[in-house]
C-alpha positions in Angstrom: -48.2 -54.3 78.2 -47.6 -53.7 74.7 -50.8 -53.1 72.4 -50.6 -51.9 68.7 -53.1 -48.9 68.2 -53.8 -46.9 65.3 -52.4 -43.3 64.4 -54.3 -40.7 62.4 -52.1 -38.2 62.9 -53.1 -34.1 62.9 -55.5 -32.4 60.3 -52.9 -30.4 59.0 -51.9 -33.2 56.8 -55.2 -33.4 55.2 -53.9 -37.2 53.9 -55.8 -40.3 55.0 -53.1 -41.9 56.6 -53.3 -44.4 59.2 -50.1 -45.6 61.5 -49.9 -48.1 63.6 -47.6 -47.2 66.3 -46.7 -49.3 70.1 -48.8 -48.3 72.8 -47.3 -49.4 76.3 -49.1 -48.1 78.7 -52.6 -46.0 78.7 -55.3 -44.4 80.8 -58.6 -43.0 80.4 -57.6 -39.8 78.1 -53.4 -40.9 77.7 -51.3 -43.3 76.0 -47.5 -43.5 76.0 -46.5 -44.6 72.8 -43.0 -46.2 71.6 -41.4 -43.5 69.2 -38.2 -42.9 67.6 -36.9 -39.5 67.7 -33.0 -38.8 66.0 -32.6 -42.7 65.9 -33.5 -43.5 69.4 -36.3 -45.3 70.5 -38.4 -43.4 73.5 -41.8 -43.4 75.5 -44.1 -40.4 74.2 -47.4 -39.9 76.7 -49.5 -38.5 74.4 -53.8 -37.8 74.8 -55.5 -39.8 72.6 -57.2 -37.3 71.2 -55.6 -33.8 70.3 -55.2 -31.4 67.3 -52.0 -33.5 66.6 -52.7 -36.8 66.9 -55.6 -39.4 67.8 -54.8 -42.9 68.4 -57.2 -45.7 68.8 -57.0 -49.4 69.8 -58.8 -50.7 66.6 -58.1 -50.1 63.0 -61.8 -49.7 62.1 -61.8 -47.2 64.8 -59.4 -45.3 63.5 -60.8 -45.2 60.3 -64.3 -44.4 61.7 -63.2 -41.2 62.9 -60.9 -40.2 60.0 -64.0 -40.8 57.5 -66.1 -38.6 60.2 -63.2 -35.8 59.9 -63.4 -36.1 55.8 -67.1 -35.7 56.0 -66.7 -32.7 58.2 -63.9 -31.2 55.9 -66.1 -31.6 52.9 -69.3 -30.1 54.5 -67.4 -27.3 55.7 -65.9 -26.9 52.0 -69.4 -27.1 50.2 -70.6 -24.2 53.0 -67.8 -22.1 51.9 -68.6 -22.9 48.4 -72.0 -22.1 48.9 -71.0 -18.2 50.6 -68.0 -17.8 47.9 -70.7 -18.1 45.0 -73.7 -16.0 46.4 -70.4 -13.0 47.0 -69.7 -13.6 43.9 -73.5 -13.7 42.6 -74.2 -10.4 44.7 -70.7 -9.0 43.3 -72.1 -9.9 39.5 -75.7 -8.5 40.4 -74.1 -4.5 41.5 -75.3 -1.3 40.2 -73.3 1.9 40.3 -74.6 3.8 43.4 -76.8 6.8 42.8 -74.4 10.5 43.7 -76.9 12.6 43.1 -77.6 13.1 46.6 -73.4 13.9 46.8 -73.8 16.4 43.7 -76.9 18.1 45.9 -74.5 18.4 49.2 -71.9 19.9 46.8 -74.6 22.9 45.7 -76.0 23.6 49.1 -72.1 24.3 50.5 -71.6 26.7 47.7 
């Protein structure tokens, strides 16, 4: 068996790359993959799904799912967005705290 699937690699690229790479054999959660590794072709089992790599029969597929993982990225970005500006609102917004109630302390001890 030799199928062509589709790569999208790992998030850590945060690029929206798709590879096609050989699968030659596969199972419910593995595929073994053709790879070439110092200039030598091998046979990689890897899970189709895993922080490194996802691979998928169909190009659409792949695609799918890297658009799902953009969407995420961006939703999680706005969220952080969102926090980072009401900080920064609050931050803006401060008053100098009132001492007196340190300067009182300071009398009664003396």
């Amino acid at each position: 068996m030799r199928e062509i699937w589709y790569d999208i690699g790992h998030e850590g690229t945060r690029r929206a790359e798709i590879k096609p790479v050989i699968v030659v054999k596969k199972t419910e959660k593995k595929v073994t993959v053709l790879d070439n590794w110092g200039g030598r072709t091998r046979e990689s089992l890897q899970a189709k799904v895993s922080a490194f790599n996802s691979y998928f029969p169909t190009f659409e597929e792949a695609k799918e799912e890297l658009i799902k993982r953009a969407q995420s990225n961006v939703e999680d970005a706005r969220f952080a967005l969102q926090r980072a500006n009401d900080v920064l609102g609050n931050a803006k917004g401060l008053k100098p705290p009132s001492i007196d109630h340190l300067i009182h302390e300071e009398d009664d001890r003396a």
